[in-house]
PDB file of N, CA, C and O in Angstrom:
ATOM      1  N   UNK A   1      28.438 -68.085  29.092  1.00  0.00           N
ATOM      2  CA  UNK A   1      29.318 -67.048  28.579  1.00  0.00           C
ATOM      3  C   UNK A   1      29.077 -65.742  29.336  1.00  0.00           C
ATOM      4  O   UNK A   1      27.903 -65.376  29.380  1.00  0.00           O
ATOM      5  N   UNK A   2      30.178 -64.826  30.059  1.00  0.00           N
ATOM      6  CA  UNK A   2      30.109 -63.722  30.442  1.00  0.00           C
ATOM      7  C   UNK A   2      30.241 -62.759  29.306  1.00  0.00           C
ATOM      8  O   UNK A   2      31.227 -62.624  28.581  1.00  0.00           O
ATOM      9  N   UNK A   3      29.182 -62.151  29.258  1.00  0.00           N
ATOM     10  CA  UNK A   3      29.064 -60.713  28.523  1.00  0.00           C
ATOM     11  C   UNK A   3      29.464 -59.096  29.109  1.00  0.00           C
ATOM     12  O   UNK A   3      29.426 -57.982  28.587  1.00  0.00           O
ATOM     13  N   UNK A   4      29.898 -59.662  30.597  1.00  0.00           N
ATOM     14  CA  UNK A   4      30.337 -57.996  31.672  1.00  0.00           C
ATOM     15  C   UNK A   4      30.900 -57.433  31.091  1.00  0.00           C
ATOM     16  O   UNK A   4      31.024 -58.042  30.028  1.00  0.00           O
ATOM     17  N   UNK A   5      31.401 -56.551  31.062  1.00  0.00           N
ATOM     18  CA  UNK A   5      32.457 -55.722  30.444  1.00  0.00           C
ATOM     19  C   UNK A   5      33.270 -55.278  31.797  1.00  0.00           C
ATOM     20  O   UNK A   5      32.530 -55.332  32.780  1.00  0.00           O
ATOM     21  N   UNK A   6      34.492 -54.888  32.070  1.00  0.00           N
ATOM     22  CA  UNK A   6      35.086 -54.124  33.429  1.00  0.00           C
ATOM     23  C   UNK A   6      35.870 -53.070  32.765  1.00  0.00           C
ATOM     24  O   UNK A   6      36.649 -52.992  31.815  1.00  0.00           O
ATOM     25  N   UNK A   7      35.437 -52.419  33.499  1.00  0.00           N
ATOM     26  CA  UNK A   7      36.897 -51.047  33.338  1.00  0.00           C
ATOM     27  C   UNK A   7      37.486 -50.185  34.257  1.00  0.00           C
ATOM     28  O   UNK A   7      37.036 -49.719  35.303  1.00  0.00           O
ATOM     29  N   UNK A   8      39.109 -49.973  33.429  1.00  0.00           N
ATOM     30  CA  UNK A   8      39.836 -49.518  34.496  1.00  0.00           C
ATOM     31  C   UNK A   8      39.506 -47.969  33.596  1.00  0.00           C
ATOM     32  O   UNK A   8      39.444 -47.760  32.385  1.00  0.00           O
ATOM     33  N   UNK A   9      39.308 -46.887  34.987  1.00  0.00           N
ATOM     34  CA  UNK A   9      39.243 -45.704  35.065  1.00  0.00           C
ATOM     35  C   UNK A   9      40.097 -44.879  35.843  1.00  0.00           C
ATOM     36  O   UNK A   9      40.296 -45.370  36.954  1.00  0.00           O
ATOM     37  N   UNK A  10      40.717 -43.711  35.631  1.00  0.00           N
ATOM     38  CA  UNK A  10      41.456 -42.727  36.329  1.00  0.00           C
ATOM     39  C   UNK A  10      40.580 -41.552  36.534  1.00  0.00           C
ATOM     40  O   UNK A  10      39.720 -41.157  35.745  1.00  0.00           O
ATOM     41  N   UNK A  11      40.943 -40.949  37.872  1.00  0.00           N
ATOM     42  CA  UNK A  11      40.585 -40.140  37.841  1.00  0.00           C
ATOM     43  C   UNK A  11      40.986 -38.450  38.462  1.00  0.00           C
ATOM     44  O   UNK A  11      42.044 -38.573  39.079  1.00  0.00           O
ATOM     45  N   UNK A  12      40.688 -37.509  38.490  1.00  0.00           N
ATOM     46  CA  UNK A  12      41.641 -36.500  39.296  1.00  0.00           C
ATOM     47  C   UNK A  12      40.727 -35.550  39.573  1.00  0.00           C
ATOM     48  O   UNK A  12      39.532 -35.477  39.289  1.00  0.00           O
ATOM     49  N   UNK A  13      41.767 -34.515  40.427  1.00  0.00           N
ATOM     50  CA  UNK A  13      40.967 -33.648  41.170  1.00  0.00           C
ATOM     51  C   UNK A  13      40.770 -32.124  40.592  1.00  0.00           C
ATOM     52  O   UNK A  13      39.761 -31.420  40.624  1.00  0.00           O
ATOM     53  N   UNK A  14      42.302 -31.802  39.957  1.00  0.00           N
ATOM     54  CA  UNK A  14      42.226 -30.880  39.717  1.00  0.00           C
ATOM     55  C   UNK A  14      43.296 -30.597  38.311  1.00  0.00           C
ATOM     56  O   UNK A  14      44.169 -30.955  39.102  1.00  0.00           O
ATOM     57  N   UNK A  15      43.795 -30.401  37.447  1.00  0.00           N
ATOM     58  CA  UNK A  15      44.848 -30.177  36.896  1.00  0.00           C
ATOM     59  C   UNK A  15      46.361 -30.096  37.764  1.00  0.00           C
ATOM     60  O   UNK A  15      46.798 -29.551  38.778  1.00  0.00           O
ATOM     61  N   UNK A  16      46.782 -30.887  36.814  1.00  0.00           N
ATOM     62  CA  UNK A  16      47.867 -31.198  38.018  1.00  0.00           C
ATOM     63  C   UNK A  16      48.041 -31.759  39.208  1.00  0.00           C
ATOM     64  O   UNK A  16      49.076 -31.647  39.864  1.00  0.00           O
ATOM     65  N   UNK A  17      46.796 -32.549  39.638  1.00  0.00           N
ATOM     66  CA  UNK A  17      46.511 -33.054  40.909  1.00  0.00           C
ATOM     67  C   UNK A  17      46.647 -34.340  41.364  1.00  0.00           C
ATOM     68  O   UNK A  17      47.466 -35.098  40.843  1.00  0.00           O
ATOM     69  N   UNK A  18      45.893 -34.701  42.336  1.00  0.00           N
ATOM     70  CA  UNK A  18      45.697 -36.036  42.157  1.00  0.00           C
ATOM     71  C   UNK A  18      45.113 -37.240  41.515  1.00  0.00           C
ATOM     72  O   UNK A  18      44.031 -37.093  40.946  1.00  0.00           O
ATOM     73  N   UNK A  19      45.607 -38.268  41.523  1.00  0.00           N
ATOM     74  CA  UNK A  19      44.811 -39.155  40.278  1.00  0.00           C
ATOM     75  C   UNK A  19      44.920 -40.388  41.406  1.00  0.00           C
ATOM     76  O   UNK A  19      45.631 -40.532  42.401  1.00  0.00           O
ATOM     77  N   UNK A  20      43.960 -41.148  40.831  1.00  0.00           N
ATOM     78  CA  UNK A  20      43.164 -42.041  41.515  1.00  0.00           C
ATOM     79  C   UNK A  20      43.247 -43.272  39.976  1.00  0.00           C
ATOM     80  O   UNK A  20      43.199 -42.767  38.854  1.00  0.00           O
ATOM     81  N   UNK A  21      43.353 -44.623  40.101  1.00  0.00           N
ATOM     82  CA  UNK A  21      43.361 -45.301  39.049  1.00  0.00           C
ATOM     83  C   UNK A  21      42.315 -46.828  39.944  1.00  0.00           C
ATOM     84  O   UNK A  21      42.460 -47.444  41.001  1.00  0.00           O
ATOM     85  N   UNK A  22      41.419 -46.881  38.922  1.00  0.00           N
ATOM     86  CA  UNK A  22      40.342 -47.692  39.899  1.00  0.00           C
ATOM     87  C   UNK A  22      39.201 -48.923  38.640  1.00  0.00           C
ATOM     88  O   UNK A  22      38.813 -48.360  37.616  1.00  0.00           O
ATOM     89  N   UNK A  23      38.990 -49.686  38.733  1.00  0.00           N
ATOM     90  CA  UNK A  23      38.652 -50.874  38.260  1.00  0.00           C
ATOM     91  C   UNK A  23      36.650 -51.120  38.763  1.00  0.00           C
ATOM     92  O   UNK A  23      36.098 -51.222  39.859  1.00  0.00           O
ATOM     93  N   UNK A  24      36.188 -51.129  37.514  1.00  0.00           N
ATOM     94  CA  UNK A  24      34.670 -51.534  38.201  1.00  0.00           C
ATOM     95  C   UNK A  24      34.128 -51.870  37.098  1.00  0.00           C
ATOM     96  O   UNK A  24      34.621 -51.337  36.103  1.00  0.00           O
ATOM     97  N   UNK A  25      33.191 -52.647  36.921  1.00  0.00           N
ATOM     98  CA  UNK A  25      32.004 -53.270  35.972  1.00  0.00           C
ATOM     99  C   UNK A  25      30.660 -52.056  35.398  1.00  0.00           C
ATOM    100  O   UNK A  25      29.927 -52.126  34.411  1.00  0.00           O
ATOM    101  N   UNK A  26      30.755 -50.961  36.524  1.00  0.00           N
ATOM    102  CA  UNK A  26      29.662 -50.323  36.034  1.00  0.00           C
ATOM    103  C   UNK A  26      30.180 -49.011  35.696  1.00  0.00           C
ATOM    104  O   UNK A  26      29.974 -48.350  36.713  1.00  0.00           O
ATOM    105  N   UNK A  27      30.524 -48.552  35.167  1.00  0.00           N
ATOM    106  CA  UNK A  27      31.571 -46.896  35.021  1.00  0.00           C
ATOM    107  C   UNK A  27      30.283 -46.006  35.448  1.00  0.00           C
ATOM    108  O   UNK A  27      30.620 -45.513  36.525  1.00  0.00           O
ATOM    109  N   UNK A  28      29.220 -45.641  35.196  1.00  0.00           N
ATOM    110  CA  UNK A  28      28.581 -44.754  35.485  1.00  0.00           C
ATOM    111  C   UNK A  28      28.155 -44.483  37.198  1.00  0.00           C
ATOM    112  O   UNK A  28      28.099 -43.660  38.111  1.00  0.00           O
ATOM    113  N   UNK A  29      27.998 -45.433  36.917  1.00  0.00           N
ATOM    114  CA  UNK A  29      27.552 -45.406  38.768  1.00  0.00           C
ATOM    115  C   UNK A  29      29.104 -45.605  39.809  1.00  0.00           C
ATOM    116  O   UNK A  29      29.228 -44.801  40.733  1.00  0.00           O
ATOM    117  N   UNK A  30      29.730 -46.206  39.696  1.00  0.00           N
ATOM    118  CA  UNK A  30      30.957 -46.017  39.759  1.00  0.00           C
ATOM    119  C   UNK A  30      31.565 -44.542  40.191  1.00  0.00           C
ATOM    120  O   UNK A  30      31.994 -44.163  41.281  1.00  0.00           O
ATOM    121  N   UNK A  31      31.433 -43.808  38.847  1.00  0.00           N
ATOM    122  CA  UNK A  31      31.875 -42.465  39.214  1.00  0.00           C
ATOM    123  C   UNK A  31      30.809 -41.466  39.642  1.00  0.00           C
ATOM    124  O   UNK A  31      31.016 -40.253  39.646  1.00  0.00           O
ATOM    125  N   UNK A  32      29.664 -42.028  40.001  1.00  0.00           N
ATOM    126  CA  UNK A  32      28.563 -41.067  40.489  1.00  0.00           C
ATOM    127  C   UNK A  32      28.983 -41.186  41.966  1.00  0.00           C
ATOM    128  O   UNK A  32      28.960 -40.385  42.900  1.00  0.00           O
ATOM    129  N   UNK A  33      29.313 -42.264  41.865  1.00  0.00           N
ATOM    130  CA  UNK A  33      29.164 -42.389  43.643  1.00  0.00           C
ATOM    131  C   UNK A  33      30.845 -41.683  44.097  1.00  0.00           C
ATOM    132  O   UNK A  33      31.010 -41.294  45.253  1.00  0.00           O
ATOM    133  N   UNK A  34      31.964 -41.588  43.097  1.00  0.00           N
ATOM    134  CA  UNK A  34      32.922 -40.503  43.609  1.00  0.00           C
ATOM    135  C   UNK A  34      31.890 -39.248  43.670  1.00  0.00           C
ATOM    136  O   UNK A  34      31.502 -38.826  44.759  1.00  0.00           O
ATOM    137  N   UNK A  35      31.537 -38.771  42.646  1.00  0.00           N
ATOM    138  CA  UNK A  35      31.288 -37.409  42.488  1.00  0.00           C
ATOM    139  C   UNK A  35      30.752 -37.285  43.980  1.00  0.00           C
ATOM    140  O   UNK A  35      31.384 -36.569  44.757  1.00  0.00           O
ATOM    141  N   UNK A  36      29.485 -38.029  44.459  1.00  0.00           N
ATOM    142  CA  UNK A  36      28.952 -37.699  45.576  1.00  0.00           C
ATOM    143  C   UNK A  36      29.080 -38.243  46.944  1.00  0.00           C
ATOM    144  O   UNK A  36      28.320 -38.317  47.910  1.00  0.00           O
ATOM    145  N   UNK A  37      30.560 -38.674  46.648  1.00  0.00           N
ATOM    146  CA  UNK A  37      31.445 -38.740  47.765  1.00  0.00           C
ATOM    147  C   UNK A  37      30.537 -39.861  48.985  1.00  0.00           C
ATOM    148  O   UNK A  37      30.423 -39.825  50.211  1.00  0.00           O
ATOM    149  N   UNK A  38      30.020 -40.791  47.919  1.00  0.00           N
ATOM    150  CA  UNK A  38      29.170 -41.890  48.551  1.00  0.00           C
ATOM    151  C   UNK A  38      30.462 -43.284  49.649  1.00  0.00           C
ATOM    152  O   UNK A  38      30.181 -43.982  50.624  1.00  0.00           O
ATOM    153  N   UNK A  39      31.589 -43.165  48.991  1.00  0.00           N
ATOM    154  CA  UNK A  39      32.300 -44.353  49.297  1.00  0.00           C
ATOM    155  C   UNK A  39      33.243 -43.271  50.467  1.00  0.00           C
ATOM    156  O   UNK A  39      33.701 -42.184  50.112  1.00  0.00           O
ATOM    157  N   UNK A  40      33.413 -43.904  52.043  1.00  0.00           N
ATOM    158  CA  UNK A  40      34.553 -43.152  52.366  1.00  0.00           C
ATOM    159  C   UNK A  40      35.996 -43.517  52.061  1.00  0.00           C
ATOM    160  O   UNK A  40      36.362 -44.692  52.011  1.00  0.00           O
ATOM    161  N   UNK A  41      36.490 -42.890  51.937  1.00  0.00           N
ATOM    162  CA  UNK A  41      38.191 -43.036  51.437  1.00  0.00           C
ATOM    163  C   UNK A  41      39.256 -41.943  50.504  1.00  0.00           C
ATOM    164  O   UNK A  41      39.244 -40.712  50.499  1.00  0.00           O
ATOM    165  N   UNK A  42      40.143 -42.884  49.751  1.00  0.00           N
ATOM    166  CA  UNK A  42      40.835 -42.074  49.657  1.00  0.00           C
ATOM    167  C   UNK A  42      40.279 -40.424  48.084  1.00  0.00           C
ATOM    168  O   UNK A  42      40.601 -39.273  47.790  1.00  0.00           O
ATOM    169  N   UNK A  43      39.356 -41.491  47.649  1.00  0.00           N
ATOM    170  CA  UNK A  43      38.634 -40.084  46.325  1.00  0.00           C
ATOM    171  C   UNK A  43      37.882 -39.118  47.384  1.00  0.00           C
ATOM    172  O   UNK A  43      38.047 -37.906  47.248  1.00  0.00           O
ATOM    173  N   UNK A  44      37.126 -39.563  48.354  1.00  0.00           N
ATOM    174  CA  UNK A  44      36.592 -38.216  48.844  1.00  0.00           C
ATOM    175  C   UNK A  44      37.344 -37.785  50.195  1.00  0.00           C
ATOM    176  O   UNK A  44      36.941 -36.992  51.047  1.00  0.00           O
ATOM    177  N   UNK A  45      38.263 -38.346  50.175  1.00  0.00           N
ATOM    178  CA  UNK A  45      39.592 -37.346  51.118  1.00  0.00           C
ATOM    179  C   UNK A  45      40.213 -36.624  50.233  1.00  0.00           C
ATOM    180  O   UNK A  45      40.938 -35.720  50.649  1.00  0.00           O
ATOM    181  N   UNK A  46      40.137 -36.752  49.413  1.00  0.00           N
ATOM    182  CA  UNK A  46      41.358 -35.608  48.179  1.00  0.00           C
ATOM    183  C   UNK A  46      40.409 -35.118  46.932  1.00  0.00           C
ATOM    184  O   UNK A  46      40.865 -34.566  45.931  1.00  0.00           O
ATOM    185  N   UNK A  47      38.871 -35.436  47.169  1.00  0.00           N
ATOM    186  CA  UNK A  47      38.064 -34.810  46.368  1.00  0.00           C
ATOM    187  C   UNK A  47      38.134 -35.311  44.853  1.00  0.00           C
ATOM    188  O   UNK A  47      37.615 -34.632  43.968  1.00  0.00           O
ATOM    189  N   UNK A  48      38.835 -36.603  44.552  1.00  0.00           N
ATOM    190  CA  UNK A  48      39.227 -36.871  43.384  1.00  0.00           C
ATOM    191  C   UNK A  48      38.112 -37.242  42.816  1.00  0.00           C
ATOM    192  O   UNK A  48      37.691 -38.240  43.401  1.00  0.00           O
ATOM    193  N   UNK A  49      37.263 -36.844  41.749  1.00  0.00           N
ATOM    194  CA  UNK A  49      36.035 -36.951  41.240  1.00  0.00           C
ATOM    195  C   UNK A  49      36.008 -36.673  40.089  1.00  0.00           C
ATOM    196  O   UNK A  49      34.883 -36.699  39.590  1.00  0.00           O
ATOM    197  N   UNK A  50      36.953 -36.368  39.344  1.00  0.00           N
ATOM    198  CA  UNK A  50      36.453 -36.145  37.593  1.00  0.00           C
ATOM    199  C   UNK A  50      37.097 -36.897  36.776  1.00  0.00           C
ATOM    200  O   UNK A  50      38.289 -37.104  37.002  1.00  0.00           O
ATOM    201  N   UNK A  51      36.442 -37.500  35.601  1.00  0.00           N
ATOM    202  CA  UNK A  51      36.520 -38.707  34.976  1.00  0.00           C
ATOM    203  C   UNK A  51      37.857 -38.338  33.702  1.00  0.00           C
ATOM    204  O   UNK A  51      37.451 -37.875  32.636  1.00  0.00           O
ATOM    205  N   UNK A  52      38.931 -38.493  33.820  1.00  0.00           N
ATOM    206  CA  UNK A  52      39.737 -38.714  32.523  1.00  0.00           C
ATOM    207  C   UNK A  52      40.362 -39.350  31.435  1.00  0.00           C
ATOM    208  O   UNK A  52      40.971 -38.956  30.440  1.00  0.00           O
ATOM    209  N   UNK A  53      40.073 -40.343  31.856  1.00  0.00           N
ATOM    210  CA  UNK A  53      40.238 -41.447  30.942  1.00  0.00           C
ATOM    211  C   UNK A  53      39.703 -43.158  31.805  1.00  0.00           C
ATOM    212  O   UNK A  53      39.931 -43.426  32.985  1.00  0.00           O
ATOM    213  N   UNK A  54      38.988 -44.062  30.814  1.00  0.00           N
ATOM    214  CA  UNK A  54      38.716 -45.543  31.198  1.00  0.00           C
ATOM    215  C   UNK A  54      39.354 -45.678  29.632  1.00  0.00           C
ATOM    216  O   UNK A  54      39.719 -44.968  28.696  1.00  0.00           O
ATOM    217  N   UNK A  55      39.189 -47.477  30.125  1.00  0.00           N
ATOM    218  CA  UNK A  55      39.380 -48.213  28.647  1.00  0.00           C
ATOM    219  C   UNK A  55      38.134 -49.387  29.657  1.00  0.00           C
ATOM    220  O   UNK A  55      37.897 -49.575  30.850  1.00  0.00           O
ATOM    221  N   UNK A  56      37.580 -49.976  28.239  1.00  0.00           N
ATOM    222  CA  UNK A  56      37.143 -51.395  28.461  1.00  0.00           C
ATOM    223  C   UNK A  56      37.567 -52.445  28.489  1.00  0.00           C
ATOM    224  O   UNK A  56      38.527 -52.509  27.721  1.00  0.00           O
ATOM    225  N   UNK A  57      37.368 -53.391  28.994  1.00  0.00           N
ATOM    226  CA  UNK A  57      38.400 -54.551  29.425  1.00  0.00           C
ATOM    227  C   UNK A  57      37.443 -56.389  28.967  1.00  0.00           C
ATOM    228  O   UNK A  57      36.498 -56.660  29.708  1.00  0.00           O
ATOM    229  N   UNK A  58      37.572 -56.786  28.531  1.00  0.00           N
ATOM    230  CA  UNK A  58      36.357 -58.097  28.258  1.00  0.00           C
ATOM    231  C   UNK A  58      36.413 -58.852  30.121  1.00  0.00           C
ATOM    232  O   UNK A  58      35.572 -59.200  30.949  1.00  0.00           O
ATOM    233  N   UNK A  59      37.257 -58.822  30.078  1.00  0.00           N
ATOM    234  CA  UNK A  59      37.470 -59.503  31.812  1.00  0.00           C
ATOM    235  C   UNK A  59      37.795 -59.148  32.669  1.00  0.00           C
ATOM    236  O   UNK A  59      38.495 -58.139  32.586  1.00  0.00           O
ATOM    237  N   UNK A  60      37.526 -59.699  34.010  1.00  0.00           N
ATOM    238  CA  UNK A  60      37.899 -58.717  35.340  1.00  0.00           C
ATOM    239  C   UNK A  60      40.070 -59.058  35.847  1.00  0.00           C
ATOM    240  O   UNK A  60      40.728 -58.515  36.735  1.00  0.00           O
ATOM    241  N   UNK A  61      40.454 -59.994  34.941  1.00  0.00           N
ATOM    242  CA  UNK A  61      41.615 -60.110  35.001  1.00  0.00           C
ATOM    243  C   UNK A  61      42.670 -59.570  34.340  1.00  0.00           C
ATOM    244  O   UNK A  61      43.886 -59.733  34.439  1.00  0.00           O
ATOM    245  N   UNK A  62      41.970 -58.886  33.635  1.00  0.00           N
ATOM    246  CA  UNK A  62      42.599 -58.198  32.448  1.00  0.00           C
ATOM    247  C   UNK A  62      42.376 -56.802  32.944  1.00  0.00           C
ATOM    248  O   UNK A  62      43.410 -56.152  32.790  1.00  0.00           O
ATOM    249  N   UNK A  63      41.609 -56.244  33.372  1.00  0.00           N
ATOM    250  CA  UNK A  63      40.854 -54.898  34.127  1.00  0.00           C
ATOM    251  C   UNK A  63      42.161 -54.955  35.273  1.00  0.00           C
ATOM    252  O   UNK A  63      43.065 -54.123  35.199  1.00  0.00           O
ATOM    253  N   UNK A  64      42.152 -56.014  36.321  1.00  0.00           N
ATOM    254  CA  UNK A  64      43.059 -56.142  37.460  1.00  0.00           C
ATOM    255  C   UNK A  64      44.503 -55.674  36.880  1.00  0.00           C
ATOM    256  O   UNK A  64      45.101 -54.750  37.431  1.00  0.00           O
ATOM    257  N   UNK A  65      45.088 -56.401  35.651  1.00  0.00           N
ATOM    258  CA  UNK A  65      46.225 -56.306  35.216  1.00  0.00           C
ATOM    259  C   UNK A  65      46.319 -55.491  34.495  1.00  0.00           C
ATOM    260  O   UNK A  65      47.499 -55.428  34.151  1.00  0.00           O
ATOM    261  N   UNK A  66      45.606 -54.603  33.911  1.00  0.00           N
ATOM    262  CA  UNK A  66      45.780 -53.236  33.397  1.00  0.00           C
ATOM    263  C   UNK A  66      45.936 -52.260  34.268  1.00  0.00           C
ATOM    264  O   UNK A  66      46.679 -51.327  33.959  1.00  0.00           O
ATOM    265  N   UNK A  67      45.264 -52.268  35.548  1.00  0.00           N
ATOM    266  CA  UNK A  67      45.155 -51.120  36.971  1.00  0.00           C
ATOM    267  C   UNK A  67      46.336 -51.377  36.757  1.00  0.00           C
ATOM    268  O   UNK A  67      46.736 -50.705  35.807  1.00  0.00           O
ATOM    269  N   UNK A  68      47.590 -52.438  37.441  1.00  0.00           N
ATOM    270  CA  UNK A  68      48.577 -52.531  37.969  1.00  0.00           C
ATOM    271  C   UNK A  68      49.183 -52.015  37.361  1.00  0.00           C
ATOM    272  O   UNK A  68      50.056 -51.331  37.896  1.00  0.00           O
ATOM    273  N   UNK A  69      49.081 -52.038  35.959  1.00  0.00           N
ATOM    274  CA  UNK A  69      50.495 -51.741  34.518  1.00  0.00           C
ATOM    275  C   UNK A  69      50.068 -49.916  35.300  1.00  0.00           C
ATOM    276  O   UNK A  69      51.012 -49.137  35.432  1.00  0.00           O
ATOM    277  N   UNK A  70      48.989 -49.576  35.625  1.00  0.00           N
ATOM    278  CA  UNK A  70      49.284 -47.833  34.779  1.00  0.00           C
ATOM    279  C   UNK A  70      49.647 -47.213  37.035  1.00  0.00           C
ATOM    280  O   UNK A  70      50.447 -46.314  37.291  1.00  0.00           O
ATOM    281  N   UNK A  71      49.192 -47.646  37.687  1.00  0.00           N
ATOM    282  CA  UNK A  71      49.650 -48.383  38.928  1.00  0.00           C
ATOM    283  C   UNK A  71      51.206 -48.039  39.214  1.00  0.00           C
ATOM    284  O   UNK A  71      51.517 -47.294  40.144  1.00  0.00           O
ATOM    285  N   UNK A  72      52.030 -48.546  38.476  1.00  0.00           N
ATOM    286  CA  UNK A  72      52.993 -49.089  38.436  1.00  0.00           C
ATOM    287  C   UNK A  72      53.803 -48.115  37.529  1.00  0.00           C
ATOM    288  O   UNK A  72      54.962 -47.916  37.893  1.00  0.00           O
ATOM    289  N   UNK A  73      53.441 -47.576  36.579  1.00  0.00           N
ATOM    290  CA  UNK A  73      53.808 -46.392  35.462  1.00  0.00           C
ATOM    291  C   UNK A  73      54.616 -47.071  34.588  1.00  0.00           C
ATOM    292  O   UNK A  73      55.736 -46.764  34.181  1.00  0.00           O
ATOM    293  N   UNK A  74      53.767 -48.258  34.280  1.00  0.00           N
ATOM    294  CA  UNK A  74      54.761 -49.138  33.092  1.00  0.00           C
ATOM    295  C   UNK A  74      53.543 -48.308  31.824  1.00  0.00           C
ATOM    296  O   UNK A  74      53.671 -48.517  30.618  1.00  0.00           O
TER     297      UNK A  74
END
């Protein structure tokens, strides 16, 4: 039995800015490594680093298909 948890998280830069919508198993470390601009791409090209909303997800297919729904602006 998997006990992981995954979650999809958004995130932005500034009010009114950019948002970033992103999927991972560990949320804390996850967004440590935006904050400190550990991953190159598109969060630390646009500085997108502050946490506004996750949900938890029981599975990583359900995590996948939730990104897409908010993704997608359904």
């Amino acid at each position: 039995m998997n006990n992981r948890q995954y979650y999809v998280y958004i995130l932005f830069n500034k009010k009114n800015g950019t948002l970033y919508v992103g999927v991972t198993n560990n949320l804390v470390k996850r967004v440590w490594e935006h904050k400190n601009k550990v991953v190159e791409g598109f969060t630390q090209k646009y500085g997108v680093d502050k946490l506004g909303y996750y949900e938890v997800c029981a599975n990583i297919n359900s995590a996948i298909a939730r990104e897409k729904q908010l993704k997608g602006g359904s």
